[in-house]
C-alpha positions in Angstrom: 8.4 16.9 -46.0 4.8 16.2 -47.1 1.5 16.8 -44.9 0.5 14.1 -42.8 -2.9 13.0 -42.9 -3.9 11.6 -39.4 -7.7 12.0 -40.0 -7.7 7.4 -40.6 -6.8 7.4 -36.9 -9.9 9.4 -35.7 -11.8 7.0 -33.7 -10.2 3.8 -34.6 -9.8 3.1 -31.5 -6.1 4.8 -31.3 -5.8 7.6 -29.1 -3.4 10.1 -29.6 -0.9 10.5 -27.2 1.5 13.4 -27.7 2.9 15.1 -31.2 6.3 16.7 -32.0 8.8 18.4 -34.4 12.5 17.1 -34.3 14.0 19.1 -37.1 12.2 18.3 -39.9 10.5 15.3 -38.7 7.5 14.9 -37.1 7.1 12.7 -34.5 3.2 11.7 -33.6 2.6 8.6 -31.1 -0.6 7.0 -30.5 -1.7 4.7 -27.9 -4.0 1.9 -28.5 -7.5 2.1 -26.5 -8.1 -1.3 -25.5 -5.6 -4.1 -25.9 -7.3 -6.5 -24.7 -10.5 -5.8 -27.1 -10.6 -7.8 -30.2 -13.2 -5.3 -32.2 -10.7 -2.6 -31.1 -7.7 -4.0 -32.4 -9.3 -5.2 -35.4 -10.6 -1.3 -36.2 -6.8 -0.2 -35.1 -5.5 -2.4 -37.9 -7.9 -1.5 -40.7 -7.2 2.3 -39.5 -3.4 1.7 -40.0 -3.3 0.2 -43.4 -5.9 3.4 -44.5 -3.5 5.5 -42.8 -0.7 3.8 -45.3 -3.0 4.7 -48.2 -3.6 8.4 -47.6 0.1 8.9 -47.0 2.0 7.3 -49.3 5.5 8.9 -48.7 5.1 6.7 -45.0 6.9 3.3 -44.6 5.7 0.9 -42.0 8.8 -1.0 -40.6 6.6 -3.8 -39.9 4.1 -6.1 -41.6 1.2 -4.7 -43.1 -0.3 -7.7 -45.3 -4.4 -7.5 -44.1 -4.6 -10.6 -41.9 -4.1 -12.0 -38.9 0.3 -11.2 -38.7 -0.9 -7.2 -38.2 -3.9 -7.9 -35.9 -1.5 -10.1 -34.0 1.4 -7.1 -34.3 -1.3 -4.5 -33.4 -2.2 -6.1 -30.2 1.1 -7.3 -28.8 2.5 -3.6 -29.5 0.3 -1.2 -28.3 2.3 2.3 -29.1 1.8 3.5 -32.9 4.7 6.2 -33.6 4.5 7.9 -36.6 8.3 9.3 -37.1 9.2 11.4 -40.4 8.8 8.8 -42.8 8.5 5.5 -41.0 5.3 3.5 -39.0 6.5 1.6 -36.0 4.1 -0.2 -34.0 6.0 -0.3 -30.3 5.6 -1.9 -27.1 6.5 0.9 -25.3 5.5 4.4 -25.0 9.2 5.8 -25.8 12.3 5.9 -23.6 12.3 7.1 -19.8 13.6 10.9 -19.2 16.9 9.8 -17.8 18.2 7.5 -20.8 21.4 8.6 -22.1 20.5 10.4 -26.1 22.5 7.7 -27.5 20.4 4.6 -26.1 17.2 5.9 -28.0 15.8 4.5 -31.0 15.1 8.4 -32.4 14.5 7.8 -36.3 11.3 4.8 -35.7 9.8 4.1 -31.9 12.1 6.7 -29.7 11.7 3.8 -27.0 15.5 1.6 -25.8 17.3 0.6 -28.4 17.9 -3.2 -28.3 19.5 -4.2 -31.3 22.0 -1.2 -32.5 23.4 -0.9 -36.2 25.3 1.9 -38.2 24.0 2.9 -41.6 27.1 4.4 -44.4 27.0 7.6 -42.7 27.5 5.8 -39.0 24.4 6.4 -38.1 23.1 4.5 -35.1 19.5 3.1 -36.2 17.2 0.0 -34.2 18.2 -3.0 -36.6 14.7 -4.9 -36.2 12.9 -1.7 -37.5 15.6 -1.0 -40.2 15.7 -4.4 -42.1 11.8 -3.3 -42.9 12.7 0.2 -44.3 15.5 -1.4 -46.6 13.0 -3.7 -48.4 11.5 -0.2 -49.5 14.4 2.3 -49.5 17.1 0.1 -49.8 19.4 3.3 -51.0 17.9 5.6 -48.4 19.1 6.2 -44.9 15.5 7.6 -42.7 18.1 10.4 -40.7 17.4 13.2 -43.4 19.1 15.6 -41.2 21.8 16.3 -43.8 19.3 15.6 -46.9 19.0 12.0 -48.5 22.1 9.4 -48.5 22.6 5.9 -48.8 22.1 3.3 -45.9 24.6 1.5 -47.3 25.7 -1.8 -45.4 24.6 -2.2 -42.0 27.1 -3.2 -39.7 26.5 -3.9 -36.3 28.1 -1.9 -33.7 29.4 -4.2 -31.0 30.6 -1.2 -28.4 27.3 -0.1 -28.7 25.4 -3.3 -28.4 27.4 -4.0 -25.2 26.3 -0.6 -23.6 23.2 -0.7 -24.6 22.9 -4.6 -22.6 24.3 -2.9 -20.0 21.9 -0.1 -19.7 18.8 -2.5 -20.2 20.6 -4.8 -17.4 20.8 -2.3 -15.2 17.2 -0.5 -15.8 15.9 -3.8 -15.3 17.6 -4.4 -12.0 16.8 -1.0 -11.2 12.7 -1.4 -11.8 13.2 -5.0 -9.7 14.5 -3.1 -7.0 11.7 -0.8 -7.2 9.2 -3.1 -7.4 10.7 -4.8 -4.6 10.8 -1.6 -2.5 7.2 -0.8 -3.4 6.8 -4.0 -2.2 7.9 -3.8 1.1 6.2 0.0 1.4 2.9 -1.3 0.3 3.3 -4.0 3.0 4.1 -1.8 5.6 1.5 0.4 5.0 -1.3 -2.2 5.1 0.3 -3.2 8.5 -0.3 0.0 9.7 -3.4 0.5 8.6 -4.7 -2.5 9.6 -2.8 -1.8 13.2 -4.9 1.6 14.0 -8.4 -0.1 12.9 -7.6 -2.9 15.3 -6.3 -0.3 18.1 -9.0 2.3 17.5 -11.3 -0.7 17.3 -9.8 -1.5 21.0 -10.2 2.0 22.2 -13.9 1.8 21.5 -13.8 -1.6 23.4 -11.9 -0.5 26.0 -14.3 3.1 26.0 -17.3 0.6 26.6 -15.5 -1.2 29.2 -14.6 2.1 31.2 -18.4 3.2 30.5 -19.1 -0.4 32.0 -16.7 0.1 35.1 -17.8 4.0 35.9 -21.8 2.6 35.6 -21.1 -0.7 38.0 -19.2 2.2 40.2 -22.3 4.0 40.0 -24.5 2.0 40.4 -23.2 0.8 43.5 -22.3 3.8 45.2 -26.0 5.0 44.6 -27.2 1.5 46.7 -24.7 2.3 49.0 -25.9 5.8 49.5 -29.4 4.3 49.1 -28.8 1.8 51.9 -26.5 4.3 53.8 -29.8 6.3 53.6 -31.8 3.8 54.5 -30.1 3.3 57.6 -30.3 6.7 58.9 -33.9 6.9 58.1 -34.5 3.6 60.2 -32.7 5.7 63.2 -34.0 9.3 62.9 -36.9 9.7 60.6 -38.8 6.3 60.9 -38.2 6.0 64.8 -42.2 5.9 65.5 -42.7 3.7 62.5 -44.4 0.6 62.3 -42.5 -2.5 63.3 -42.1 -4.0 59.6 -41.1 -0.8 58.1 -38.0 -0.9 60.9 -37.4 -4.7 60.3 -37.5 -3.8 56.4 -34.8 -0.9 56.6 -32.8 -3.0 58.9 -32.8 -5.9 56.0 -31.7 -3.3 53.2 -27.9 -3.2 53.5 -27.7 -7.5 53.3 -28.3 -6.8 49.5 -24.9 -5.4 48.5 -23.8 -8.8 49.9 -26.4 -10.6 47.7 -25.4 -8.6 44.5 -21.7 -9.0 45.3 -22.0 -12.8 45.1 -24.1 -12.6 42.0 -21.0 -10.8 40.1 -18.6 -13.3 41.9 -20.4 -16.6 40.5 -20.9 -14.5 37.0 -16.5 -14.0 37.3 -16.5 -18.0 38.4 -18.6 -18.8 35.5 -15.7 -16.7 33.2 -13.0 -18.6 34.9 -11.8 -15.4 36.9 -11.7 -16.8 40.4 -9.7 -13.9 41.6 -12.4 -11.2 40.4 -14.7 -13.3 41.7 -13.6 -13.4 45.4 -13.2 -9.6 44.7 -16.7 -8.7 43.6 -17.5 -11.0 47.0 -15.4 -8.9 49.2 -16.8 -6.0 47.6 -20.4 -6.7 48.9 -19.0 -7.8 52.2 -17.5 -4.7 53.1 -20.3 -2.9 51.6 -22.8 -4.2 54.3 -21.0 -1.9 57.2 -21.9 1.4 56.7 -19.3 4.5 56.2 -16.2 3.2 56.3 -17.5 -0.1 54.8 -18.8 2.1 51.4 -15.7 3.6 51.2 -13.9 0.2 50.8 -16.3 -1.2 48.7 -15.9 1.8 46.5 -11.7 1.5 46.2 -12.2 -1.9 45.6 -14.2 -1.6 42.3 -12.1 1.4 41.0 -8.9 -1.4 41.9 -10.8 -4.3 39.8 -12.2 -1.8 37.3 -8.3 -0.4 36.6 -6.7 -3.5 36.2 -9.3 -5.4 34.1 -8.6 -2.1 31.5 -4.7 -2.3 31.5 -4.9 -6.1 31.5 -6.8 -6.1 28.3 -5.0 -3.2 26.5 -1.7 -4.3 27.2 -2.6 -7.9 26.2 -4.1 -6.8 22.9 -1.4 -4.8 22.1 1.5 -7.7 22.7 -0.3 -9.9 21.2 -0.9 -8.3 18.0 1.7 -6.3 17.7 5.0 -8.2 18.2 3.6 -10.5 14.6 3.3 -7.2 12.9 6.6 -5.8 14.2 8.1 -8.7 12.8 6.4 -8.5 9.3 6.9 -4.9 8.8 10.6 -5.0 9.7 10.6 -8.0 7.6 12.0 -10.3 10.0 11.1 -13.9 10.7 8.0 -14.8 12.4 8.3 -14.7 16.2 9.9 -17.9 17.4 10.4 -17.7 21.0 13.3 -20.6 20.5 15.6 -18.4 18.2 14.7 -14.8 18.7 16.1 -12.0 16.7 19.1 -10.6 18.1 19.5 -6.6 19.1 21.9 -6.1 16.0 19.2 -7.7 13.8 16.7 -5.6 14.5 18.3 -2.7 14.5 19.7 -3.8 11.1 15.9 -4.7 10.2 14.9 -1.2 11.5 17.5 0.9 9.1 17.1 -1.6 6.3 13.1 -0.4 6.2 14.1 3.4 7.1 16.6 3.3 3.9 13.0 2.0 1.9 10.5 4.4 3.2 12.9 7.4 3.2 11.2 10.0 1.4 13.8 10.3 -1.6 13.3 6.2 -1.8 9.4 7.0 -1.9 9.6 10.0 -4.4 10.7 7.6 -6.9 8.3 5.2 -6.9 5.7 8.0 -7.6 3.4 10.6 -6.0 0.9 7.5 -4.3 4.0 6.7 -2.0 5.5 10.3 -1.7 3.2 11.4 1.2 3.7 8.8 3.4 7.1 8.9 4.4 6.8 10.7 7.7 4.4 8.0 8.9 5.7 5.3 7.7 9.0 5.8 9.8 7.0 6.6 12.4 5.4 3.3 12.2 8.9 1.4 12.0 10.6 3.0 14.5 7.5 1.9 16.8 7.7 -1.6 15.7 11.8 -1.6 16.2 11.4 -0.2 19.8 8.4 -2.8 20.9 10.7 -5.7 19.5 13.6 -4.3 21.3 11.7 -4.1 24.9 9.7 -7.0 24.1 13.2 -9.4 23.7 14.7 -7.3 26.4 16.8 -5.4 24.7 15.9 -2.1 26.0 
């Protein structure tokens, strides 16, 4: 076979893609830069037809009159495969590594073949490419295994037509169900991802508001120890003081009382009466010394505990049990028809099956990583709907 010439294809605006020797032939494939660039495609056609005219032993099996029927052919097939003696222009980049030998197209694009005929020597060629090579070599097959023969009358080969269908049916349902199932992964993981900013957004908020309890705590056990203080220096050290240094000291504990109200008409103003009277107590007590700090003290740590676990167990219900729902890709919560126990634990399986990593290997290396967390994640969700409903 002659020396191809592939120096027309430098820079314009193909880009080679992989080359090969099958026997005799050699198979070169080319990808086209930019498909969706009109000076690129019109370069890509003007390097084809000079390709044509430095090789002249190549057959294109497709249009090559200058004009806009092989810009138009250039740009809706983006895959130039040079193979032995024929051009193809192909919308694919050749067949996937698991198709059976006899579904390939392996004398023009190497991609599925879709419509299957038999030359004289039975031969199984791609019919839409070989009705272009027979107005050129109508009395020459392009499998030169075995040297030159005829093409003879092509026949179409119904057996293989209908396994062929059936492939393509089935490699279609199979990339639906993978784009489905990388559907539901990619869903899952922006649920989770979006869960741990909102939770380690919480944490901060519920840091602050511990910082916020342990300061008040502070804060008032140094006026109690202040006051406390106070006290005892009215008794002992200030005994031969003057009169409105006494009455002054004496006057110092009432403020706890004065500060507790403050925070109680603050918690009225928020609509937390309870608080409130609390924060009120809290002062109270705090006026009799000793015993009276002590209280004061417990009190706060009480109040300062239960406003944490009140807000992180309501931010947590609240935004999990729509997320649980959405990742195990049940319906949103309805509190009239809730899921049943066997639905969720058929939702929880149904989404372990999807994120299992042999599931996630196949839809690439982006997904194959995250397999461990994912069922992580779902098993979480499943067990939060399943106490939430009262199932466990």
């Amino acid at each position: 076979m002659a020396v191809l010439n592939f120096d027309p294809l430098v820079g314009s605006g193909y880009m080679h893609h992989n080359t090969r020797t099958v026997g005799p032939r050699v198979v070169a494939r080319y990808i086209l830069e930019d498909s969706r660039s009109a000076e690129t495609i019109d370069r890509a056609a003007r390097a084809i037809i000079q390709l044509l005219a430095v090789n002249p032993h190549l057959h294109p099996v497709f249009p090559t009159e200058p004009g806009d029927t092989l810009v138009q052919t250039v740009r809706d097939n983006p895959y130039l495969v040079v193979n032995g003696r024929a051009v193809c222009l192909s919308l694919h980049p050749g067949a996937p590594a698991d198709v059976l030998p006899q579904f390939i197209d392996k004398f023009f694009s190497e991609a599925v073949l879709e419509n299957p005929v038999r030359c004289e020597a039975d031969h199984l060629l791609e019919g839409r490419f070989v009705e272009q090579w027979v107005v050129r070599f109508p009395n020459l097959c392009p499998v030169e295994a075995r040297g030159p023969h005829r093409i003879g009358p092509l026949r179409v080969d119904p057996e293989a037509q209908e396994d062929v269908n059936r492939f393509r049916t089935a490699q279609q349902q199979e990339e639906e169900k993978n784009s489905r199932l990388e559907a539901s992964v990619f869903q899952a993981q922006l649920l989770h991802a979006d869960t741990q900013r909102t939770l380690a957004q919480h944490r901060h908020e519920r840091g602050i508001e511990l910082s916020g309890a342990v300061a008040k705590i502070v804060t008032k056990t140094g006026i109690h120890v202040f006051l406390n203080g106070a006290k005892f220096g009215e008794k002992i050290l200030f005994k031969g003081a003057c009169e409105s240094c006494r009455q002054t000291f004496k006057r110092l504990p009432v403020l706890s009382l004065f500060i507790g109200l403050g925070l109680g008409i603050y918690q009225c103003f928020q609509g937390e009466y309870y608080r409130a009277a609390g924060e009120v107590a809290s002062g109270a007590i705090a006026c009799v010394p000793g015993w009276g700090t002590a209280g004061s003290i417990a009190l706060d740590l009480v109040m300062a505990s239960y406003d944490i676990y009140e807000t992180c167990e309501g931010v947590q219900v609240d935004m999990s049990i729509e997320k649980a729902h959405a990742t195990l890709q049940l319906p949103p919560p309805d509190p009239a028809h809730p899921p049943t126990a066997d639905q969720i634990h058929a939702a929880i399986r149904n989404m372990a099956r999807v994120t299992h990593p042999d599931t996630l290997r196949r839809l690439g290396e982006y997904y194959e990583g995250a397999g461990e967390e994912l069922q992580t994640w779902i098993n979480g969700c499943g067990d939060l709907l399943l106490r939430h409903y009262g199932y466990a």
